[in-house]
Structures are given as structure tokens and as C-alpha cells.
C-alpha positions as CSV (number, residue, x, y, z in Angstrom):
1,X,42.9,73.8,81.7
2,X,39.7,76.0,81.2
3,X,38.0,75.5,77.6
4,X,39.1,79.1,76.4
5,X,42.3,78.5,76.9
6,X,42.7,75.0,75.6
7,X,40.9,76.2,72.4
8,X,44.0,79.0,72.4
9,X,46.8,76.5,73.0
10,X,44.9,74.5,70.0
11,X,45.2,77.0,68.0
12,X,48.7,78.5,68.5
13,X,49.9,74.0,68.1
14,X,48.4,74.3,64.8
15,X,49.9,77.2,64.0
16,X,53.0,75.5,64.7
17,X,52.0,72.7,62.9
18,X,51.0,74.4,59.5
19,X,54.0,76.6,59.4
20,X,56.9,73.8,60.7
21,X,55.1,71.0,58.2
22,X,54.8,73.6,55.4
23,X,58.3,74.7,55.9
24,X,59.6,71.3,56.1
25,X,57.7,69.7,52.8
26,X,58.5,72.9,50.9
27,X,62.5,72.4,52.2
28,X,62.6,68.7,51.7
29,X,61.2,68.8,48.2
30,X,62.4,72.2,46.8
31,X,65.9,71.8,48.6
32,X,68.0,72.0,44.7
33,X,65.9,75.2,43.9
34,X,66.1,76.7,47.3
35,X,69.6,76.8,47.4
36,X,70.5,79.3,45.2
37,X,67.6,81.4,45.8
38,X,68.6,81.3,49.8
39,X,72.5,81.4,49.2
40,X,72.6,78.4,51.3
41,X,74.0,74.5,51.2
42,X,71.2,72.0,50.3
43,X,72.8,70.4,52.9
44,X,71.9,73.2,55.6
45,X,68.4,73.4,53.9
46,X,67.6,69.7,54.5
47,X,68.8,69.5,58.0
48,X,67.0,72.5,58.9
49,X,63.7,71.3,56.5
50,X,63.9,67.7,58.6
51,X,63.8,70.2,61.8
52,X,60.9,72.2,61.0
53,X,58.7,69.4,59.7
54,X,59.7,67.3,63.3
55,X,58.6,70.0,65.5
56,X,55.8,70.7,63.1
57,X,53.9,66.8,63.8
58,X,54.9,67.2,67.5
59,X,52.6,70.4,67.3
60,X,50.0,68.4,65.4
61,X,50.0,65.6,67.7
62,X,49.7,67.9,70.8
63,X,46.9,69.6,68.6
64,X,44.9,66.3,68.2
65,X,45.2,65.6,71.8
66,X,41.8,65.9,73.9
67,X,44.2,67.6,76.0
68,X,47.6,68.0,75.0
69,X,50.1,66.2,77.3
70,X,51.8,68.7,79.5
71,X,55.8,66.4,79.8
72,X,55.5,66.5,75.3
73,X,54.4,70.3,75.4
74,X,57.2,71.5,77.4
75,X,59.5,69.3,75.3
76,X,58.4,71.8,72.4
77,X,58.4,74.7,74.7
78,X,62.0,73.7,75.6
79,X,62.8,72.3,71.9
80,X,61.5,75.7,70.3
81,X,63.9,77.7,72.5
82,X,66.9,75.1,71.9
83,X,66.3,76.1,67.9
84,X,65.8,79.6,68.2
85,X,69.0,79.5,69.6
86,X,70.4,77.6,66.8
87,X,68.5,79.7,64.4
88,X,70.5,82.8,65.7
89,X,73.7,81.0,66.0
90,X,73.1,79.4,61.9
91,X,71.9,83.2,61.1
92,X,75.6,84.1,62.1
93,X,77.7,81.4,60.4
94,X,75.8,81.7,57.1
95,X,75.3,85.3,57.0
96,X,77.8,86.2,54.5
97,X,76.9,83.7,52.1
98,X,73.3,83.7,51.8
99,X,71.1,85.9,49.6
100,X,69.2,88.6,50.7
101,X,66.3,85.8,50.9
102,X,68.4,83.5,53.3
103,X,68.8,86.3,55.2
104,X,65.6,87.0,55.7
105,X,64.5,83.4,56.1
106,X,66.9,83.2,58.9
107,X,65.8,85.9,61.0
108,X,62.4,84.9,60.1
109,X,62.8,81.3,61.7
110,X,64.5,83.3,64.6
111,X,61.7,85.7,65.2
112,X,58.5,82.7,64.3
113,X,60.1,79.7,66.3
114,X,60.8,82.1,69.2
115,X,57.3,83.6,69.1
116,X,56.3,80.1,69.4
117,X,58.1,79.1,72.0
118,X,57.4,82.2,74.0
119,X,53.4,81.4,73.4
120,X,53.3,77.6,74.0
121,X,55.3,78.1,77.0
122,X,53.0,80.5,79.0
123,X,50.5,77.4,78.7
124,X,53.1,75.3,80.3
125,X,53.4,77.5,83.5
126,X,49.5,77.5,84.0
């Protein structure tokens, strides 16, 4: 992989790392607060929370490699698409309950994990 474009990759894993890790501490630790303010189960929360921050140290892992292992990066490629799909599918079941804020964290999740997935993966094809 040329310099440039490793440096990219870098960046975009550490992207994925500060926002799946950040989501996932915040989640785990806030989980009784977050519920009413997302109009969602602390249950739902914590599962998804345990998610983020997994696929969040998988990105900083890939991040830390000299050069990120290609098998692990398409199993975050494939991993991020899985829960996008999940996201969309978890967007429809709790819609009707959750606040405004779940709502909007939901399609969020939808539209950032997706991103991700669509970024890491043209790395994957190269």
C-alpha cells in the first residue's frame, strides 16, 4: 500500500476508533441516564454500547499496525456493514418508542457506521 494512502486508512481506523470507543464508554457508563433521554431499554443501550466499543479497539488495533492486516480489515469492512444493517433494522423496531434523541442517534449510527464501512472497504479492494 503506497504511504499516502496507508496514512489515509490510518486515519479513517482512528476515526473509527475514537467515535466506536467514545460511544461505547459513554453507553456503558451513562446507560441509566441515557435511557430516558434516548427513549430506549438500558438493555438495548448496553448491547449496542458493548458493539460500538468492540469494533472501536478493532479499528485501534488495525490503527497501530505498521500495516494493518488485510483478513482483520475486511472483518470490519464486512462487520461494519453487518451493523449498519442492524442499525436500520433496530432504527425500525424502536422507532416508536424512542425520543426524538434516539431517533436521531439511530440514524446517526446508520449513516456514521455505513460511512465507515463504505471508506475502509475501498482500502480492502486495493
Amino acid at each position: 500500500m503506497i504511504r499516502s494512502e496507508l496514512s489515509r486508512l490510518k486515519g479513517i481506523l482512528r476515526a473509527d476508533y475514537l467515535l466506536g470507543c467514545g460511544t461505547g464508554i459513554i453507553g456503558l457508563c451513562l446507560s441509566g441516564v441515557l435511557t430516558g433521554f434516548l427513549g430506549l431499554p438500558v438493555s438495548f443501550i448496553l448491547i449496542v454500547s458493548a458493539v460500538t466499543l468492540l469494533y472501536g479497539l478493532v479499528a485501534l488495533f488495525l490503527a497501530l499496525q505498521q500495516e494493518p492486516y488485510p483478513w482483520l480489515l475486511n472483518v470490519l469492512v464486512i462487520a461494519n456493514w453487518i451493523w449498519t444493517l442492524i442499525s436500520v433494522v433496530l432504527l425500525i423496531l424502536y422507532f416508536r418508542e424512542a425520543t426524538v434523541f434516539g431517533k436521531v442517534f439511530l440514524v446517526l449510527q446508520i449513516i456514521v457506521v455505513g460511512m465507515l464501512a463504505w471508506l475502509e472497504g475501498k482500502f480492502v479492494r486495493k
